[in-house]
N, C-alpha and C positions, 0 to 999 in steps of 0.2 A: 796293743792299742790299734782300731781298727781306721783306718782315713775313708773316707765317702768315694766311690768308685768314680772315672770319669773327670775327676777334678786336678788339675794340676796345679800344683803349691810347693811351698818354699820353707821350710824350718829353720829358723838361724836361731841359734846359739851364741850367745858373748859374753866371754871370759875377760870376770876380773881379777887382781889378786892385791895383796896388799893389809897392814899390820899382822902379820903371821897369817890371813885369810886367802882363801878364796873362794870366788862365789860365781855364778850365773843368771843369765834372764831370758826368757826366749820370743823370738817374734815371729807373725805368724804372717804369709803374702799369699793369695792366691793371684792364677792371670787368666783370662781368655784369648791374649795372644798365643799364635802360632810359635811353635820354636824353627827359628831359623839354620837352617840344614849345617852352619858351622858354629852351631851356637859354643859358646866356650865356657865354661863354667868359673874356669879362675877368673878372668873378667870379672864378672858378674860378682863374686865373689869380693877379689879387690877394690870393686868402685863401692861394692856394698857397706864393707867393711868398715873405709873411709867415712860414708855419709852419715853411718851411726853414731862414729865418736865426733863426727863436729862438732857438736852443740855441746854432745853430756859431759864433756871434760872438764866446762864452766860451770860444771853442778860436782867435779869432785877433787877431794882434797889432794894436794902434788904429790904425797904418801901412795895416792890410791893410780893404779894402773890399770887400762883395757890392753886384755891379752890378742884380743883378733875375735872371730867368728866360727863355725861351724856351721855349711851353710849344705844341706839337705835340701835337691832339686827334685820332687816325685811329678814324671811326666808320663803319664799311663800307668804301664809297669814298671816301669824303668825309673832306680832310681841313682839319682850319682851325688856323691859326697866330697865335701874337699873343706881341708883345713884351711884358712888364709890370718895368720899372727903379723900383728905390727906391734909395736909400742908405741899406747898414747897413755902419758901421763896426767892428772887432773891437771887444773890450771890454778887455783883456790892455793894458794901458799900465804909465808911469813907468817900472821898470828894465829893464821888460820891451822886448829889441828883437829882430826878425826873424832868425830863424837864415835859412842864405843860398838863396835862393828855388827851388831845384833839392831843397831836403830837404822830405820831406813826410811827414804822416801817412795812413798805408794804409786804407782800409774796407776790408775785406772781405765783401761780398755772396752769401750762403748761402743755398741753395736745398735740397730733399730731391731732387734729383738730382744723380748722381753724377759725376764727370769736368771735362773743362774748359768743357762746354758748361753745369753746373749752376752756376757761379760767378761773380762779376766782380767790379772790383776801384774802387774810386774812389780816387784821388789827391786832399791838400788838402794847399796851402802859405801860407805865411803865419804859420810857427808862432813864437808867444813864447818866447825862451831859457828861461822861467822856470817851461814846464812839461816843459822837459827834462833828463835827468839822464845822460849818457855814451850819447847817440842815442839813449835809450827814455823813452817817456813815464814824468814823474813820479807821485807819487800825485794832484797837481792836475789834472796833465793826461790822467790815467784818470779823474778823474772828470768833466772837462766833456765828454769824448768821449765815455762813457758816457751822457751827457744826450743828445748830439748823437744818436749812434746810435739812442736811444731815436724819438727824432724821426722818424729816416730809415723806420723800421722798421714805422710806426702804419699803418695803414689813415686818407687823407684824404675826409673827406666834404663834400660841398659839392650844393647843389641837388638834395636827397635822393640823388644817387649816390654810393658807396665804392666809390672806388680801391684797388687793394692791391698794394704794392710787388710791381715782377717783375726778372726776371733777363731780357733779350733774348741769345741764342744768336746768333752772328752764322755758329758755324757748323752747328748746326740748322734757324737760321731761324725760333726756335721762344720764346715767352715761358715762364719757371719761373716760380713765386710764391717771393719773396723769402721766409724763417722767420727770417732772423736779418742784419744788422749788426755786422759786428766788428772795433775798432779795431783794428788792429796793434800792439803795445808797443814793437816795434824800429821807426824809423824808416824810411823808403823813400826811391828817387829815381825821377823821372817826366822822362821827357825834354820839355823843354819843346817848348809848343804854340799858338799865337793860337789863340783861340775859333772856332768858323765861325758868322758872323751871316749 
């Protein structure tokens, strides 16, 4: 896979695992900030990791757990990599139990470019019966995905640089800036996948 020369970006990876599964999603950040001469990458990584599960734990079942991150820093040539694992468990419990682990809720990843190379798609399983209603999310489950998305969508700042969500082109080659997060209301299916550690 070839990256756009000159651009500095961020690949994060997030591990989840749960009913005999496990799965991944990945998100994509470019910056025009400078790195700062003691930049730390576990930081970065830490606070990252944190502000991803805020939201989406209210979208999954207490069954289902976020493993941590994988977070890929490419600045020029230089690239550095680091694990960062916490345990965040959904928050979705009592009648609430796992619809069956191939059904998932869609993100939709929107860029102001056009075609298939301006889009992509995130996959999340793990979801509570309780915010489903005949495979479309309910009004619960519009709203904690709504929060989630909200999340996805922010520009992250850490050691005076912002990040801002992108779209990677796989067949550009090319980073979009993400403008928007959008849950699906119909349900999806994602052919299952082991993570790549």
């Amino acid at each position: 896979m070839g990256y756009p020369v000159g651009v500095n970006f961020m690949r994060v990876e997030q591990f989840f695992h749960g009913t005999g599964k496990e799965w991944s999603t990945i998100y994509w950040y470019t910056t025009l900030s400078a790195f700062p001469g003691s930049f730390d990458i576990s930081s970065l990584a830490g606070n990252l990791e944190a502000t991803l599960a805020s939201d989406l734990v209210n979208c999954l079942e207490a069954a289902i757990q976020i493993d941590g991150i994988n977070v890929q820093v490419h600045n020029g040539g230089l690239v550095r990599s680091i694990d960062n694992y916490s345990v965040h468990l959904g928050n979705i419990s009592g009648t609430a139990t796992p619809l069956p682990d191939d059904v998932c809720v869609v993100v939709s990843r929107l860029t102001t470019t056009s075609g298939k190379s301006g889009r992509g798609r995130m996959y999340f399983s793990g979801l509570p019966s309780t915010h489903v209603n005949e495979n479309k999310l309910n009004g619960s489950g519009q709203s904690n995905w709504a929060a989630a998305a909200t999340t996805m969508k922010a520009a992250f700042v850490n050691q005076t640089m912002t990040w801002s969500p992108a779209n990677y082109s796989r067949l550009t080659t090319a980073f979009h800036a993400a403008v928007d997060f959008i849950p699906e209301l119909i349900l999806g299916t994602q052919r299952r996948r082991r993570p790549r550690r």
